[in-house]
C-alpha positions in Angstrom: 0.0 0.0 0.0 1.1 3.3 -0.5 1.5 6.1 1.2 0.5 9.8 0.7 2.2 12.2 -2.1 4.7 14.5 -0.2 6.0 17.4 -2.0 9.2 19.0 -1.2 11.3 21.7 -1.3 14.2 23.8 0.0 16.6 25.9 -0.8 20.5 25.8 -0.3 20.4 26.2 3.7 17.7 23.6 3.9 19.6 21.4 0.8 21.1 18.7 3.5 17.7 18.4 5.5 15.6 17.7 2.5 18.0 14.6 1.6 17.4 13.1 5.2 13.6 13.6 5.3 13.1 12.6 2.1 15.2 9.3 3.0 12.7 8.6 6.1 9.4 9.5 4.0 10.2 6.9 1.0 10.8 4.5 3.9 7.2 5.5 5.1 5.7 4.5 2.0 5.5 8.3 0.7 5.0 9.5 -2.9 8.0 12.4 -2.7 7.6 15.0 -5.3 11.3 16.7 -5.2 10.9 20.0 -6.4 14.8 20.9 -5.3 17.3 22.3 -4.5 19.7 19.7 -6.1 22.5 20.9 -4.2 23.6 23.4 -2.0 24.1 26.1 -4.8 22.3 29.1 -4.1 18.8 29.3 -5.0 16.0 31.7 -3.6 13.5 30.5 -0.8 10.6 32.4 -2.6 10.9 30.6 -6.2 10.9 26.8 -3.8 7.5 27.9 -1.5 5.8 29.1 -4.7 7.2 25.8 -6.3 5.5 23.4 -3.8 2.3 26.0 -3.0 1.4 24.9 -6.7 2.2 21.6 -6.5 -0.3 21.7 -3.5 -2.6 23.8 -5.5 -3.0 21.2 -8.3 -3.4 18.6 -6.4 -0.4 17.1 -6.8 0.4 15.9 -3.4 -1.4 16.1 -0.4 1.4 17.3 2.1 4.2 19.6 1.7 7.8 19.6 3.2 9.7 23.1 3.2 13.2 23.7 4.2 15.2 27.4 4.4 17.8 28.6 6.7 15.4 29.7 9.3 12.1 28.3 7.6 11.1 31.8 8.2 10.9 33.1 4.8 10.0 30.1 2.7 6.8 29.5 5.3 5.4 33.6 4.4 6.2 32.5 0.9 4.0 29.3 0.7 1.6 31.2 2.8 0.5 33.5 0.5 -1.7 31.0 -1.4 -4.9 30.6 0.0 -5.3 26.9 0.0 -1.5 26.3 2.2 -1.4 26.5 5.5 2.2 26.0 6.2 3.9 25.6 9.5 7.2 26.4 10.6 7.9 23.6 13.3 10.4 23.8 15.9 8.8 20.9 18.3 6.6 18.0 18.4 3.9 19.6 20.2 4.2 22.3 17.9 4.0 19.8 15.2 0.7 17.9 16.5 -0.9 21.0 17.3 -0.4 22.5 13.5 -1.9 19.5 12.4 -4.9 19.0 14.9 -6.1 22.7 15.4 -5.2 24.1 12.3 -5.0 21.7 9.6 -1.5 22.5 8.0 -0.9 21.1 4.9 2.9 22.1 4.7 5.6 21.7 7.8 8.0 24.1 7.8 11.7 23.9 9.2 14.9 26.3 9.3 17.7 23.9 8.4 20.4 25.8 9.9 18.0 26.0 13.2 17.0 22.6 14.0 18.5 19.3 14.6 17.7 16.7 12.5 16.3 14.3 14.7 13.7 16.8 16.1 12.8 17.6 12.7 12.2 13.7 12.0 10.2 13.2 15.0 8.5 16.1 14.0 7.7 14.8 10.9 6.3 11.9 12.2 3.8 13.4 14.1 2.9 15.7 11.4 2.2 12.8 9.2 0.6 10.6 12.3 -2.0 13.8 13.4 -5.7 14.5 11.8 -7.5 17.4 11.8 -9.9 17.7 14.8 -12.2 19.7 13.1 -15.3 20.4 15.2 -14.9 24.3 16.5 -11.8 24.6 14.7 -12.9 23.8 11.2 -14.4 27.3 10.8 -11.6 29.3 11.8 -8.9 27.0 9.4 -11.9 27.6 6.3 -11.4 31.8 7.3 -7.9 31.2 6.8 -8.6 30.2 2.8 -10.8 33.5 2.5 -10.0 37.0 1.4 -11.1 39.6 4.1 
């Protein structure tokens, strides 16, 4: 059986971390949709978010997997299409709660920030964790609407 379609991307900072994830989501079964970096040449955070925001968009793949130095920049990036709701993790209860209360459809991490074994725990539990819905199923659709 397989699993879920994961896209992913990252820029130079987050080159190293994309590898490794990527690594434990084929081993989960995963669909990964590399959308790059292929190295750790320089590329620009912006251009990889609005890579995998329209992967998502298509309907590509049903998660997303973002990487920067800080996963600062490349979270606002993917965040300004209305159907992501992207991330930027730091902890596992971080990770559940993105998931359970809000639905996120793209985890965010700041290569240079965390360690890797956080980030695959992390991960994990991302992957693991549905949406609750209920009261918080009305806030997460405002989030997809214009003001």
């Amino acid at each position: 059986m397989r699993g879920p379609v994961v896209a992913m991307a990252s820029d130079h900072a987050g080159f190293e971390l994309k590898e490794l994830l990527k690594k434990d989501l084929q081993a989960l079964s995963c669909t990964v949709v590399d959308l790059g970096c292929e190295d750790a040449t320089p590329v620009d955070y912006p251009d990889m978010g609005y890579a995998l925001a329209r992967v998502l968009r298509a309907g590509e793949a049903q998660w997303g997997v973002l990487i920067c130095g800080s996963g600062i920049g490349i979270s606002i990036a993917a965040n300004r299409f209305p159907e992501i709701r992207a991330a930027l993790i730091h902890d596992g209860l971080g990770a559940r709660l993105a998931r359970r209360h809000n639905d996120a459809n793209v985890i965010c991490f700041g290569g240079r920030l965390i360690g890797a074994d956080v980030a695959r725990d992390c991960l994990r539990i991302f992957l693991e964790t549905p949406f609750e819905g209920g009261r918080h199923g009305p806030r997460v659709d405002k989030l997809s609407r214009p003001n």
